[in-house]
Every structure is written in structure tokens, then in C-alpha cells.
TIVEX-328237 format. One line per 4 residues: number of its first residue (from 1); their letters; for each residue z, x, y of C-alpha. Coordinates in steps of 0.25 Angstrom, whole numbers, plus 5000, padded with zeros to 4 digits. Example, Ala and Ser with C-alpha at 12.3 -4.5 7.8 and 13.67 -1.06 7.14 Angstrom:
BEGIN
1> as> 5031:5049:4982  5029:5055:4996
//
This chain:
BEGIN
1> xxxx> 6112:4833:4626  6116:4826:4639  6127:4827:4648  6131:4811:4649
5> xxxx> 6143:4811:4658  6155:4820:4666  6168:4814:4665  6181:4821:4674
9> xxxx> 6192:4817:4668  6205:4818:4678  6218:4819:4668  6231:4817:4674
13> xxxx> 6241:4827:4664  6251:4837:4662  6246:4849:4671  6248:4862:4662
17> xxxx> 6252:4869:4676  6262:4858:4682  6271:4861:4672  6267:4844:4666
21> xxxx> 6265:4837:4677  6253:4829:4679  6242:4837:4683  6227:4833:4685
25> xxxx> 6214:4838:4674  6200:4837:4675  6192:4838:4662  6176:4836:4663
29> xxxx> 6169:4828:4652  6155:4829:4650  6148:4821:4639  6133:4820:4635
33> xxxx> 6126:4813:4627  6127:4821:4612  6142:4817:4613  6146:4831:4615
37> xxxx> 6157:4832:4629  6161:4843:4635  6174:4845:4644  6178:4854:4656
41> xxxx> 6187:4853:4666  6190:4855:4682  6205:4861:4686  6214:4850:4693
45> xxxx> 6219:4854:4707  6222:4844:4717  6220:4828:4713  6213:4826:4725
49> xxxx> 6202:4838:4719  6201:4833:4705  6196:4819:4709  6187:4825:4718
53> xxxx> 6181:4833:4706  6181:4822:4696  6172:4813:4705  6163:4827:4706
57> xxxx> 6162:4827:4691  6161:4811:4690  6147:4813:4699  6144:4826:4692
61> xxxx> 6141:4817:4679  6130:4811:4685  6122:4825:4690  6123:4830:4677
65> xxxx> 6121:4817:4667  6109:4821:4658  6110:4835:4659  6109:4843:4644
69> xxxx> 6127:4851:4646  6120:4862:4638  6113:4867:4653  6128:4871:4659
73> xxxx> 6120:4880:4669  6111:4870:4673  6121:4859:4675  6130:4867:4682
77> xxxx> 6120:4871:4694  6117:4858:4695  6132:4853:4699  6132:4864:4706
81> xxxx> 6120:4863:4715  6124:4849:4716  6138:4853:4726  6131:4864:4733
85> xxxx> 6129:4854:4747  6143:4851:4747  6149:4863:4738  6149:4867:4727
89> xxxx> 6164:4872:4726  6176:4865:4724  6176:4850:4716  6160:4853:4713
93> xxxx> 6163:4867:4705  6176:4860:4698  6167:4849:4694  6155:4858:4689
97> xxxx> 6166:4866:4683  6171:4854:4674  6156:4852:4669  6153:4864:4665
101> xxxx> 6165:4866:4659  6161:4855:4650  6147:4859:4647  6150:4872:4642
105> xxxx> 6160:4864:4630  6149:4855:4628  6140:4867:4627  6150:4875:4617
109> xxxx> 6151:4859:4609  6136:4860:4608  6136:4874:4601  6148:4872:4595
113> xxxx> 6155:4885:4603  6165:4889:4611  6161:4891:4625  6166:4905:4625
117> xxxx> 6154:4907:4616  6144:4901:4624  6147:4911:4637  6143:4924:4629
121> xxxx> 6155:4924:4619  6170:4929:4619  6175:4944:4624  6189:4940:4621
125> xxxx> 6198:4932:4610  6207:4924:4617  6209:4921:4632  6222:4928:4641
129> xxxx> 6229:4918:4648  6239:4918:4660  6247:4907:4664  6257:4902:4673
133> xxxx> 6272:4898:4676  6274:4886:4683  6271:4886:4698  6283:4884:4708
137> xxxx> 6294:4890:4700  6306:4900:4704  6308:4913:4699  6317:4909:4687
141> xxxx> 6306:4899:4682  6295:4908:4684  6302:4918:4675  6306:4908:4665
145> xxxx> 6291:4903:4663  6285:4917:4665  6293:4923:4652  6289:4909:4645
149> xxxx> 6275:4914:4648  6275:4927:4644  6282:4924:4631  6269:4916:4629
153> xxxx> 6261:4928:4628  6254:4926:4641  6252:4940:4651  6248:4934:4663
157> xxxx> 6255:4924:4672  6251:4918:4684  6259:4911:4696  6262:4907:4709
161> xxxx> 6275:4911:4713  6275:4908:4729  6279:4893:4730  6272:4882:4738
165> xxxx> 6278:4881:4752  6276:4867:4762  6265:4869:4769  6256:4871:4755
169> xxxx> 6256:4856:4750  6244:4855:4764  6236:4866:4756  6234:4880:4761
173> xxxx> 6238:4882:4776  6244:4894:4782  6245:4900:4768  6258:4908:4771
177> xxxx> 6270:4909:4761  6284:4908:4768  6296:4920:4764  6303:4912:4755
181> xxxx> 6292:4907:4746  6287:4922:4747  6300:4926:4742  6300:4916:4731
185> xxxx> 6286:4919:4725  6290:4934:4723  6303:4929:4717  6296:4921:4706
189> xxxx> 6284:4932:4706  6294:4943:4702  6301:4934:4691  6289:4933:4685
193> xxxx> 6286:4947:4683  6301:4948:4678  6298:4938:4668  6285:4942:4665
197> xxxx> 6288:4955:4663  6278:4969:4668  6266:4967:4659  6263:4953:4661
201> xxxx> 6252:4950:4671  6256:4940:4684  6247:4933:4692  6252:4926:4706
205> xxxx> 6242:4913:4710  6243:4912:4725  6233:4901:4726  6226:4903:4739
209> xxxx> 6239:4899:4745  6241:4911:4755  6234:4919:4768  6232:4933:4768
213> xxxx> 6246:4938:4773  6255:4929:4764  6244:4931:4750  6246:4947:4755
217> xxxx> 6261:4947:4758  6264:4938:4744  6255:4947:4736  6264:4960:4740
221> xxxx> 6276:4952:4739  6274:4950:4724  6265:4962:4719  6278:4969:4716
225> xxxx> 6276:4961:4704  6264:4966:4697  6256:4954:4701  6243:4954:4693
229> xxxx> 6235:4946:4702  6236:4938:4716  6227:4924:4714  6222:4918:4726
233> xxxx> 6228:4925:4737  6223:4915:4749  6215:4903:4748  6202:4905:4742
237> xxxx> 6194:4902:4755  6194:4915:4761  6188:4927:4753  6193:4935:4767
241> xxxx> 6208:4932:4764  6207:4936:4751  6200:4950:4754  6210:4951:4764
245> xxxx> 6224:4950:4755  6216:4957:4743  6215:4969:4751  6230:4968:4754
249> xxxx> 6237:4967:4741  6241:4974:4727  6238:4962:4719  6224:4958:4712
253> xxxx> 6217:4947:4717  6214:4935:4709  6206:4923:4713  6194:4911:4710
257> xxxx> 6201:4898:4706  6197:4892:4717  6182:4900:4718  6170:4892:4714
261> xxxx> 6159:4896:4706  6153:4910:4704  6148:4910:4719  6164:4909:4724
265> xxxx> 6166:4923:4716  6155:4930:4723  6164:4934:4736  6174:4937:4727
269> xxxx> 6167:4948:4718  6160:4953:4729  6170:4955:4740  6180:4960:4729
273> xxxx> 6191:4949:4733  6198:4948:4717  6202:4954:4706  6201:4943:4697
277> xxxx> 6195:4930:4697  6199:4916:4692  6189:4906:4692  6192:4892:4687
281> xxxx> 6183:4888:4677  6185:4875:4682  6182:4875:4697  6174:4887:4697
285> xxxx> 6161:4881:4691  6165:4880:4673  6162:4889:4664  6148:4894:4668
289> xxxx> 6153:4898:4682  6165:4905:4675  6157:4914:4667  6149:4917:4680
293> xxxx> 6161:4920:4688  6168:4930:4677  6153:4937:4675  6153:4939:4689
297> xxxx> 6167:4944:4690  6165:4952:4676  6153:4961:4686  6166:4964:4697
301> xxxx> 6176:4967:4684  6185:4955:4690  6192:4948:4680  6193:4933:4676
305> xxxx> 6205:4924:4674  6200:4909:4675  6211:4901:4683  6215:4887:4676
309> xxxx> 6223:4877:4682  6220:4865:4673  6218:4859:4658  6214:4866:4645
313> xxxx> 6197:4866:4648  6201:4875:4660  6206:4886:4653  6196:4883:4639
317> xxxx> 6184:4884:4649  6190:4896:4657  6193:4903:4644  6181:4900:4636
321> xxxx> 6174:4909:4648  6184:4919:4648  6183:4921:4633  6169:4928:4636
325> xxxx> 6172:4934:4651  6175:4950:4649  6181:4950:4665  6193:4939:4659
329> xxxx> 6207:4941:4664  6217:4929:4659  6214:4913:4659  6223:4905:4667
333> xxxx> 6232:4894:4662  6242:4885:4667  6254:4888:4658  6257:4897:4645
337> xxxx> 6256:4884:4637  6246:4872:4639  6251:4862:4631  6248:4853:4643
341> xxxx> 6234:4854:4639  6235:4849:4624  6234:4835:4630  6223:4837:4635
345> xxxx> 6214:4844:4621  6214:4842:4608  6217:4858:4605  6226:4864:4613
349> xxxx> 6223:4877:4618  6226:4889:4609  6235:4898:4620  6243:4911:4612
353> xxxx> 6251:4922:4618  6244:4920:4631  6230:4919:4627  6220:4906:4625
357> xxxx> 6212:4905:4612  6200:4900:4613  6194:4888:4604  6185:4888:4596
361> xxxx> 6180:4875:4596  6165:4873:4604  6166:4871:4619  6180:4872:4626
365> xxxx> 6187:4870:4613  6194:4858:4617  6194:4845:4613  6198:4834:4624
369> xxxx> 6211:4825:4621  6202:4813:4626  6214:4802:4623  6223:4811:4634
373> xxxx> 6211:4811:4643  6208:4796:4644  6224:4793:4646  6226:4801:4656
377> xxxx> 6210:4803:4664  6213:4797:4678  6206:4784:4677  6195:4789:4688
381> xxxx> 6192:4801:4681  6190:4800:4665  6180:4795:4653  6180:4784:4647
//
């Protein structure tokens, strides 16, 4: 068997975590020549960043053309080593990502099994889930949608409760958060555990977007709250800032969304800077780096939770290593339902009481909805 082309497809469609508005998906097609395909895909962020990474994967059909998908390790090293001149983090992790993604369903297609069963076999029935209310809502809202959640059976949830001030929309800059914001954040923080009630476990996301006094002052403002973990304190940039406010709060550390490869989480292990770790399956390297990372994690006795931010291969390929990862914490999602995703799959995914069932069909377990994808690919970035 021969690897015959790699397609990005760039979908314009309802975003699971924009409450339905448009939002921007890159699913990875990788043929050969037997007929079987294999899909992946690479988290949306900004659209100026998934063109980037489309173009990636557009040249990255012709390094790999000819190569037998069955040598994942082998095909891997070889994208890799391809960026190490001008980096090998970024768009060139998110492209390999998206391949190896799709090599590992078409690997589990060939042998007719889940992938789960291909990376040493399941520890665990089903998958923990946490979720997340909408972003930028008042106290009153948040409560509303957090009882909505914990009536869906899920444990865990997850949010941003400091709102956006002007000086964000140039990207990080002084990194400070002003009284009133400060102020509304624990407002909304303290709703939440009101509505959540004392056993449920709540995670605050503070997306890089704060320096060390303000991510310290913010953490003690809101720990009163029984906060299970504070996710990205400062920007990712700085492992010094990070020691620096993890030696000055009450609250577990989380971070690795934005960490690439298993190279990335080396500091972090060694220099003790988190108490869990969330790679994205699909920026940190695919499945065969996620494995890695959560062995290397399993020798420190950190915990995994996968972060996802985009379609349904994101949390399938995340999940699909989890199921085999003793060190696994929760799986992210974007909402308690993901209904926005059914148009996207032939199945939808199988989500009770909180928890993510796995498939059983080979591969991912998903069969792509290839009449929604040709009507909706941006016309630079699709099959034929």
C-alpha cells in the first residue's frame, strides 16, 4: 500500500464552542492506492493560521507520496526533520499532527481495529469528560448553563470567567486585568460553584493572558472557590513566569495546549512546573506523540486531560489514546452536547452521563459526511 495524496480540507461550519456561529475546521485526508483513506484533523485557531497550515499540508503530500502509511514512525520523523532548519513547532507540528492522525485510522481500517487496540489495548470503559459553558456570560447565565451541565451527568467543568478588556484585541501586551473585570470574574466564578454545587470539580482556563502579579493576585482572588486547577497562568513563553506564580498560589497548575511535541514537556517534568498536562492531539504531534507525552508524564505521576477546541476527530483521536493511558484525568469538549458535530459524521458521537463511549468500528470509528464537506470546503482547501 501507497500513500497517494493529502488533502486539507478548510470547512466553514457551525463552531461547537461559538454557541453556532460559523467557525473554521481542518480535517486531513490521506488516500493510497488500495482505496483505503484515512482522516485527522488540525484544531482551528485564528484564520490567518489555518491557511498557513493548510498550504503546509498541501506541500506535505508531496514529501510523503509513495510512502507504505503502515510506517507511521518512519513517516513521522521524516516531516519532522523536514522543519527542524526553520522549526519544527507551530504550523509544521499541527500539519504532522493531522497526518498521523490519519495514519493511525488507516492503520486500525487495515487490521480491522480500533486504534485504542493498536496502542497496547484499553485500561478503562468509557472516557470522563469535562465541558464548558459559554465564554463571556454574566453571573446569572453562567449559573443557568452550569446546572444545564450538571444535570447532563458531567463532573467537571471548565471556564474563563475574567472578561476580555480593549487592549486584548492587539494580542497579549501588559498582561494586566483592571478592578472591575477582576471583580466580575470572581462574580461569575462564585455563581458557578453555587450552581455546581460542592462535589463538582471546576477548572478556570486563563489562557496565557496574564503577568505574574495579576495570574497571582486573580488565582487568590477566586480559590475561595475550591478551584480544581488554574490553566495556563502566563503566556506559554516563559517557563520562569510560570515557576514564579506556581510557587505563589493554592491552586494546581495545568498547562501544554500550546507545547509541542514531547521535547516541549521535558522542562516541564523536570523543573516541576504542573500538576497536569493537556496536550492537543492535534498541534502537539497526533497520536504517536500523544502516547509519548502521557508515558512521560505516567514516570512523574502527572495526569493527562487532552485539551480540544475543534471537531469530532479531535476528541475520537485524543480519546482513542486516553482509553489505554493509566495517568488519564478527563477529556476536554467544547459543550455538554455536540450535536454541532453530526454534520459533520455519519455517527454521531455516543456521549452519556458525562462520559464518551468509544466506537467500535476500525480506525477512529467515524465515517466522514463527504456531501457536507464538498458544500461547505473553502474552495482553496478541499478534494475533488
Amino acid at each position: 500500500m501507497k500513500i497517494t495524496a493529502v488533502t486539507p480540507w478548510l470547512l466553514h461550519a457551525p463552531a461547537a464552542y461559538r454557541d453556532g456561529r460559523k467557525g473554521e475546521y481542518i480535517f486531513v485526508e490521506v488516500n493510497t492506492d488500495e482505496g483505503i483513506t484515512g482522516w485527522g484533523e488540525v484544531t482551528s485557531t485564528y484564520s490567518v493560521a489555518n491557511r498557513a497550515v493548510c498550504a503546509v499540508l498541501q506541500q506535505l503530500g508531496d514529501l510523503i507520496a509513495g510512502e507504505d502509511p503502515q510506517y507511521i514512525e518512519k513517516i513521522w520523523h521524516k516531516i519532522f526533520r523536514a522543519f527542524t532548519y526553520m522549526g519544527s513547532r507551530g504550523a509544521s507540528a499541527n500539519a504532522i499532527s493531522g497526518i498521523d492522525i490519519a495514519l493511525w485510522d488507516i492503520r486500525g481500517k487495515v487490521l480491522n481495529r480500533p486504534i485504542h487496540e493498536l496502542l497496547g489495548g484499553a485500561v478503562r470503559e468509557s472516557i470522563d469528560l469535562y465541558t464548558h459553558p459559554s465564554p463571556g456570560i454574566g453571573p446569572d447565565e453562567a449559573a443557568r448553563q452550569t446546572k444545564e451541565i450538571v444535570a447532563s451527568g458531567h463532573q467537571a467543568i471548565k471556564f474563563d470567567p475574567f472578561p476580555n478588556h480593549a487592549e486584548e484585541k492587539n494580542g497579549y501586551l501588559s498582561g494586566k486585568m483592571d478592578a472591575a473585570n477582576e471583580d466580575e470574574g470572581a462574580a461569575v466564578t462564585e455563581a458557578i460553584r453555587k450552581a455546581a454545587g460542592p462535589d463538582v470539580e471546576l477548572l478556570i482556563d486563563a489562557h496565557g493572558r496574564f503577568d505574574v502579579p495579576t495570574a497571582v493576585r486573580l488565582a487568590r482572588r477566586v480559590e475561595q472557590y475550591k478551584i480544581a486547577w488554574w490553566e495556563e497562568p502566563v503566556p506559554v513563553e516563559s517557563a520562569h513566569a510560570l515557576k514564579q506564580v506556581r510557587e505563589q498560589i493554592n491552586i494546581p497548575i495545568s498547562i501544554g495546549e500550546r507545547l509541542h511535541t514531547r521535547w516541549e514537556f521535558v522542562p516541564v517534568f523536570e523543573q516541576d512546573l504542573t500538576d497536569y498536562i493537556m496536550p492537543d492531539v492535534t498541534w502537539t504531534g497526533g497520536i504517536s506523540e500523544l502516547k509519548k507525552i502521557s508515558t512521560m508524564a505516567e514516570a512523574y505521576y502527572i495526569p493527562v486531560s487532552p485539551h480540544d477546541a475543534s471537531g469530532p476527530i479531535n476528541v475520537l483521536a485524543g480519546a482513542h489514546v486516553m482509553m489505554t493511558v493509566p495517568n488519564f484525568y478527563r477529556l476536554e469538549t467544547a459543550r455538554y452536547k455536540l450535536n454541532a458535530y453530526d454534520i459533520f459524521i455519519e455517527e454521531p458521537l455516543d456521549i452519556r452521563e458525562g462520559r464518551l463511549f468509544m466506537p467500535d468500528a476500525p480506525g477512529l470509528g467515524i465515517t466522514m459526511n463527504m456531501d457536507y464537506l464538498r458544500a461547505n470546503a473553502d474552495k482553496q482547501f478541499r478534494g475533488d
